[in-house]
N, C-alpha and C positions, 0 to 999 in steps of 0.2 A: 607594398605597404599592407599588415596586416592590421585587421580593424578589430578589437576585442571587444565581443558582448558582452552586457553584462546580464547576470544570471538575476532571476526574482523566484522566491516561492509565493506564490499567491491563492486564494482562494478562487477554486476555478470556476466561471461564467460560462451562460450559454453559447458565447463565440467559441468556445475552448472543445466544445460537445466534443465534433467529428474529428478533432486532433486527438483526443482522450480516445475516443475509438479505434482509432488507427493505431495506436502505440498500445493498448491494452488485448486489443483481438491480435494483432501479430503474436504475442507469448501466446493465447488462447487455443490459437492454429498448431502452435508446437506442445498442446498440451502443458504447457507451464503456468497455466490458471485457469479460471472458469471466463468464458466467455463474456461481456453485456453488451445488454442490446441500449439502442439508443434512449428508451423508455425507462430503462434503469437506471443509466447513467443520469437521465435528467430527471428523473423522480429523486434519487438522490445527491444529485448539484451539491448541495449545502456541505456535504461530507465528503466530498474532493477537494484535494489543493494539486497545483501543475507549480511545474517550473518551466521559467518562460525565457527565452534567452533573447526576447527584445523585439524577434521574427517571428519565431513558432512556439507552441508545446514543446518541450522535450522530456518530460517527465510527467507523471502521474501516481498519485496515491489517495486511498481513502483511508478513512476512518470509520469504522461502526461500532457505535456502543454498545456491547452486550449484557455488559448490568452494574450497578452500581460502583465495582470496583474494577471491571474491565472492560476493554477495549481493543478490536482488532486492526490493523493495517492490513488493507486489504486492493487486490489490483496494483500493487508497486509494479510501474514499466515505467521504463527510460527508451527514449527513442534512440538508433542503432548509431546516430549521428554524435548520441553524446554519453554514449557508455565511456566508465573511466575518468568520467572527469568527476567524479564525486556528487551527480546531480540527486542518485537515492541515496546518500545518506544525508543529502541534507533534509528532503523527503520526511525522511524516515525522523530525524532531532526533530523536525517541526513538529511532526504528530503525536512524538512523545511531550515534548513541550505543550503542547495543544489538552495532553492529556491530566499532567502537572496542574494546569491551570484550570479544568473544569474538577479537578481533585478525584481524578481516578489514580488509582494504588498501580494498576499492573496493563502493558501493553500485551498483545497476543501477535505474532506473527505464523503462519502456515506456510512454509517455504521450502524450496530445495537449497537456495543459497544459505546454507549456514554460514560460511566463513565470514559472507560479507554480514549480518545477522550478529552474529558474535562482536565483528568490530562496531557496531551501533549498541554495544551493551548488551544483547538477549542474549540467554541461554537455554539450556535444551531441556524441554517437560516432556513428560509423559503425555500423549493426547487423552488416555484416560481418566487426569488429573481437572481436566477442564469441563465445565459444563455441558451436558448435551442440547445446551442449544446454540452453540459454536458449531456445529454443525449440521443448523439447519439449511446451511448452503449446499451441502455435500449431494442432499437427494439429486441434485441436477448434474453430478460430477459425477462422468464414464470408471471413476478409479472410487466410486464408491466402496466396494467391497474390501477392496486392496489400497486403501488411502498408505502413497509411499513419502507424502509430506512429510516434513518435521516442524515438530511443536518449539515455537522459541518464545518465552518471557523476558523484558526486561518490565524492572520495577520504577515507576516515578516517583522522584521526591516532590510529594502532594503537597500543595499550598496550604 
C-alpha cells in the first residue's frame, strides 16, 4: 500500500535550517550556485520558503529584493528525492505570487535551467540590462570573470 504525501509551500522556520543546507550546498558543490553558510541562511530566514512533503524539506527557494521594482529568486534546490515532481515550479509561482502582492513589477532569476525558467514564464535579458547591484553577490563566485549564467525576467501582474 502506497501512502501519498502531501506537498506544503511554507515559509521556512529555523527547524528547516540544516535541510535548507543540505539541499542548497549539494548544487553549491557542483558549482550550480553560490554556496551559504548557516549564518546566512538564518540571517535571512524571513526570505526563504521550503516545500515540505509532511517528513522533510524537499525544496528550497529565496527571495531578495533588490529595489523597488525587482526581485530575485535566488538558491532554487529541490532535493534529489523529489526532482520531477513539479516541487520548483511551485517554488518558483509562489515567489512570483509573493511578488504581485508586495507590488513588484519584475522577478530576476540567474540560472542554467532555462527550459525549466521559460515554462514558470521568464524569459531571456541581457545581464547588462540589470542593475549592478544584482551582482553584488557574484564578488564571492569562482565564475566571476566568466559569469556563464543566464539572465531570466518574468513580469507580475502587481496589485
Amino acid at each position: 500500500m502506497s501512502v501519498t504525501k502531501t506537498l506544503t509551500v511554507r515559509q521556512a522556520t529555523m527547524r528547516d535550517v540544516d535541510q535548507m543546507l543540505d539541499i542548497i550546498n549539494q548544487y553549491a558543490q557542483q558549482g550550480l550556485m553560490l554556496p551559504r553558510t548557516k549564518l546566512s541562511v538564518c540571517e535571512h530566514l524571513q526570505s526563504f520558503i521550503v516545500a515540505h512533503d509532511g517528513e522533510s524539506v524537499i525544496g528550497v527557494a529565496g527571495l531578495h529584493i533588490l529595489w523597488e521594482d525587482l526581485a530575485e529568486i535566488r538558491s532554487l534546490a529541490i532535493a534529489e528525492k523529489a526532482k520531477g515532481m513539479g516541487v520548483g515550479k511551485q517554488l518558483v509561482l509562489h515567489l512570483v505570487e509573493q511578488c504581485r502582492l508586495l507590488g513588484i513589477n519584475r522577478v530576476l532569476a540567474l540560472t542554467y535551467q532555462k527550459a525549466f525558467f521559460e515554462k514558470c514564464g521568464f524569459r531571456v535579458v541581457a545581464k547588462e540590462t540589470l542593475p549592478q547591484k544584482v551582482w553584488k553577490d557574484c564578488i564571492n563566485c569562482s565564475k566571476l570573470p566568466m559569469c556563464d549564467e543566464i539572465a531570466m525576467i518574468a513580469e507580475t501582474a502587481t496589485a
